[in-house]
C-alpha positions in Angstrom: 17.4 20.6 132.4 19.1 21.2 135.6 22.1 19.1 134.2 22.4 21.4 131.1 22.3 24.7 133.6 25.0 23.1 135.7 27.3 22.1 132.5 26.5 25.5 131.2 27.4 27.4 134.5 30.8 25.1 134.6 31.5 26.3 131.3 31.3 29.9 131.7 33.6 29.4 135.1 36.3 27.6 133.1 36.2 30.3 130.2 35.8 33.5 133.0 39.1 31.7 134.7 40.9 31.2 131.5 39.9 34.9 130.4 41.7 36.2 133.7 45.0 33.9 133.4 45.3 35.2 130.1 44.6 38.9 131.1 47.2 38.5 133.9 49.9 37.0 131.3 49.3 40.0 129.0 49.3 42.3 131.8 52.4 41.0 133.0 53.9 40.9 129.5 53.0 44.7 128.9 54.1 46.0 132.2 57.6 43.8 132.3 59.7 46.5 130.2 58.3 49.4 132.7 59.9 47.0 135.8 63.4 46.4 134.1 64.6 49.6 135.8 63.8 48.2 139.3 64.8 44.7 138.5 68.4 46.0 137.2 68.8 47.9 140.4 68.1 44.7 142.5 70.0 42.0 140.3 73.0 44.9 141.0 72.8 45.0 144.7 72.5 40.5 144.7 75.8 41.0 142.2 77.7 43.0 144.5 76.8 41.2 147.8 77.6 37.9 145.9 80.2 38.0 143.4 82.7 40.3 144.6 85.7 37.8 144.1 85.0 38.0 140.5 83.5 41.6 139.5 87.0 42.7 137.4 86.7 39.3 135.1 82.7 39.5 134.2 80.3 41.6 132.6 76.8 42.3 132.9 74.5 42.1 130.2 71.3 44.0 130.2 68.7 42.4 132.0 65.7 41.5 129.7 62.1 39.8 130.5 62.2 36.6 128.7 59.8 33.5 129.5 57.8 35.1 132.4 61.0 35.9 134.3 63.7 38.5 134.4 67.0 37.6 133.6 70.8 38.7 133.0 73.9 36.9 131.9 77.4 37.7 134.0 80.0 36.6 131.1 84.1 36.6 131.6 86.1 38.8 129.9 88.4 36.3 129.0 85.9 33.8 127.0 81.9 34.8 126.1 81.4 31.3 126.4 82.1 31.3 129.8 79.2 32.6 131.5 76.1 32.2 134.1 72.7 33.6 134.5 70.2 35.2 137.1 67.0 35.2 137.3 64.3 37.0 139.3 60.8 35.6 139.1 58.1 36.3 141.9 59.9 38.7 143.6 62.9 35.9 144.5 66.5 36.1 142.9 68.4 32.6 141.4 71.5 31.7 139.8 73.5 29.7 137.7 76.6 30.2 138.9 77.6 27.0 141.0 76.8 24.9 137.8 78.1 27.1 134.9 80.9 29.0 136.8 82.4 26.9 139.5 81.6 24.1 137.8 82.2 25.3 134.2 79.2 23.8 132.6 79.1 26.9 130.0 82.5 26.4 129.1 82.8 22.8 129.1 80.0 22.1 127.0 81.6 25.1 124.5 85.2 23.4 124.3 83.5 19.8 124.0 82.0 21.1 120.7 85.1 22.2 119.4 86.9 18.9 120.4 83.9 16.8 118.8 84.1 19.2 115.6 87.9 19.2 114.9 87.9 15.4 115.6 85.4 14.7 113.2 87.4 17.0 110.6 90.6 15.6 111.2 89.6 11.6 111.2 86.3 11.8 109.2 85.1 9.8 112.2 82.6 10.0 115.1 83.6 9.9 119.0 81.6 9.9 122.0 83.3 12.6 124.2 83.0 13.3 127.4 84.7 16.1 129.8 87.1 14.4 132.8 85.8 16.6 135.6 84.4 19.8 136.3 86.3 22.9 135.8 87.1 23.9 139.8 88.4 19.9 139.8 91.3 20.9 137.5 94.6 22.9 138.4 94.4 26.9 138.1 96.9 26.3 135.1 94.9 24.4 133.5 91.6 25.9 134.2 93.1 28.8 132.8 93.9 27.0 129.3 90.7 25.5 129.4 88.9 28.8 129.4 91.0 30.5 126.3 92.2 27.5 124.9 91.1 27.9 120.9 92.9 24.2 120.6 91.0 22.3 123.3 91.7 18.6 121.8 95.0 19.3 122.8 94.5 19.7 126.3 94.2 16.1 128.3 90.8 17.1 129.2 88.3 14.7 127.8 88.0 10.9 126.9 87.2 9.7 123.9 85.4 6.2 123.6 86.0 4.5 120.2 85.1 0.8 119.1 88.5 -0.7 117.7 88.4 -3.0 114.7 90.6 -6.2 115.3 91.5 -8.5 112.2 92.0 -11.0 115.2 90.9 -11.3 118.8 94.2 -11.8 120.4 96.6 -10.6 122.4 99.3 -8.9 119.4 96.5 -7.9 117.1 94.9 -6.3 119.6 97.8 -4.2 121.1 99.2 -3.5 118.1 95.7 -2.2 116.8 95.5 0.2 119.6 98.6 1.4 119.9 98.1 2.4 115.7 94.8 4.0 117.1 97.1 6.0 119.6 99.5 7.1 117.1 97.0 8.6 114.5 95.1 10.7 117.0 98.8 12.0 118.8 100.1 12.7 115.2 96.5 15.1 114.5 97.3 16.7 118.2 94.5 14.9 119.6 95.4 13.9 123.5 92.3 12.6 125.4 93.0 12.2 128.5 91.8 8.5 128.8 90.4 6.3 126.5 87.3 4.0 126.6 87.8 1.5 124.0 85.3 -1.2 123.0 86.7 -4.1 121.0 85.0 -6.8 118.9 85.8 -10.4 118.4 85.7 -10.3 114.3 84.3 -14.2 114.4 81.8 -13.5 117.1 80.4 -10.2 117.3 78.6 -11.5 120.7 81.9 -11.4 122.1 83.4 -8.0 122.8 84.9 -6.3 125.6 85.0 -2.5 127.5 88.6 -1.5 128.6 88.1 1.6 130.7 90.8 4.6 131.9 93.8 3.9 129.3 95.9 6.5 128.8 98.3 7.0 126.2 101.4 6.9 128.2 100.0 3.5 129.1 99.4 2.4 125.7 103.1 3.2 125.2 104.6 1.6 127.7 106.1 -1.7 127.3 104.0 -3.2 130.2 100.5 -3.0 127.5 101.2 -6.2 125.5 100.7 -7.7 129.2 97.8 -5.2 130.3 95.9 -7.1 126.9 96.8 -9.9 127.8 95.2 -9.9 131.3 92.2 -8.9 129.7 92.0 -11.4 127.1 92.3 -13.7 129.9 90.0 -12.4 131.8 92.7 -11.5 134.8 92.0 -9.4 137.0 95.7 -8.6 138.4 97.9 -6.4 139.8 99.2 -5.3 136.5 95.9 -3.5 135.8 95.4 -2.4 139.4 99.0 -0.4 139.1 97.6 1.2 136.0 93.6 1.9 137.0 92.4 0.4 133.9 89.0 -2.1 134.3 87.0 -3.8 131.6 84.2 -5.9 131.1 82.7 -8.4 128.9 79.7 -7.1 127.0 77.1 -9.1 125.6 
C-alpha cells in the first residue's frame, strides 16, 4: 500500500513538473512577439559597437523569435547568400560572424552548389568538391569575385576529386588519360584549383593509387609524363617535391 502511495505521489510530481515546463514554453512563446521591440533595440546597439567596419555593405533583417531564441540575419548588399546571424537567448547576445563572414561559410557553401550543379550539367558526372580555403585566406580580388561571381567553376577555387579510368596501368596510359581528363573540364570552363585523382589498375582493382594537389598547369607541363612515372614507381623524389603533389597506395 505504501509502495502504491509513493508511485502515485512520484507520478503526480513528474506530471505537476511537466505541466509547468510546458506552461513556461507557452508562456514564453506568447510573450516573445511583445519582447521583439526590446530585443531589436539591443541586437542594434551589439551591431553598432561590433560591426562598424562593415555597416555600409549589410543589411538587417527583422529580428523574429524562432526556436526559443531571438534572432536576425546581417546579409551583404552585394550577394544575399552572403550572410551571418545573431542570436539572443537568456538574456546573452551570439554570432555567426567569424564562421560565415570572415570565414565565408555562407558563401562558400552557396558557390560550392553552383560549381557541383553546373558540373554535373556540363559532364553528366558526379564530383566530390571541396572549397581550397576559407574566404579571408584568399586575395581581396578574389574574395571579391568569389562573392558575385555567378560563374564560380571558373574561379580556381575548389578541388575536384575524380576516379580516372585507365585501359592500362602504366606510365603513357595514364598521363595521357589525365591530361584528356584536364582538357574536357578546361574546354566546359571548369578550373579547379587542384585535383585529387584516384586511379585504378584495370587487372586488379585491389591496386589503385591517390595522387593529391595536381594542378592543371602541372598536368600540362612536359615534366608530368615523369611526375607518373615517379608514382608508378613508387618514388618519392624531388620531381614531385618541386611540384607539391603526394599519393598513396590504397587498398
Amino acid at each position: 500500500m505504501k509502495e502504491r502511495n509513493k508511485l502515485t505521489l512520484q507520478m503526480s510530481l513528474l506530471f505537476l513538473v511537466v505541466l509547468v515546463v510546458f506552461g513556461v514554453i507557452i508562456v514564453n512563446e506568447k510573450l516573445s512577439p511583445l519582447k521583439i521591440p526590446k530585443v531589436t533595440e539591443k541586437l542594434n546597439v551589439y551591431i553598432n559597437d561590433n560591426y562598424k567596419d562593415i555597416l555600409n555593405n549589410v543589411e538587417m533583417q527583422e529580428v523574429e523569435y524562432k526556436e526559443m531564441k531571438y534572432q536576425t540575419k546581417l546579409v551583404s548588399k552585394e550577394n544575399e547568400n552572403y550572410y551571418f546571424y545573431i542570436y539572443y537567448e537568456n538574456k546573452k547576445i551570439t554570432d555567426t560572424y567569424k564562421k560565415d563572414y570572415v570565414e565565408g561559410q555562407s558563401i562558400l557553401n552557396y558557390q560550392k552548389d553552383k560549381i557541383i550543379e553546373h558540373i554535373k550539367k556540363k559532364t553528366k558526372s558526379n564530383y566530390t568538391i571541396t572549397m581550397s580555403r576559407t574566404l579571408d585566406k584568399y586575395t581581396d580580388s578574389l574574395k571579391e569575385k568569389i562573392i558575385t561571381s555567378n560563374k564560380p567553376e571558373s574561379l580556381k577555387i575548389y578541388n575536384l576529386e575524380a576516379n580516372i579510368t585507365v585501359s592500362k596501368f602504366d606510365t603513357n596510359h595514364i598521363t595521357k588519360t589525365i591530361k584528356a581528363f584536364n582538357d574536357n573540364l578546361t574546354s566546359k570552363s571548369i578550373n579547379p584549383k587542384t585535383y585529387t585523382l584516384i586511379v585504378t589498375n584495370p587487372d586488379n582493382e585491389d591496386i589503385a593509387v591517390k595522387i593529391n594537389n595536381l594542378t592543371s598547369d602541372t598536368i600540362e607541363n612536359d615534366d608530368f609524363i615523369n611526375i607518373i612515372n615517379d608514382i608508378i614507381n613508387k618514388k618519392k623524389s624531388n620531381l614531385l617535391s618541386n611540384y607539391d603533389i603526394d599519393y598513396e597506395y590504397l587498398n
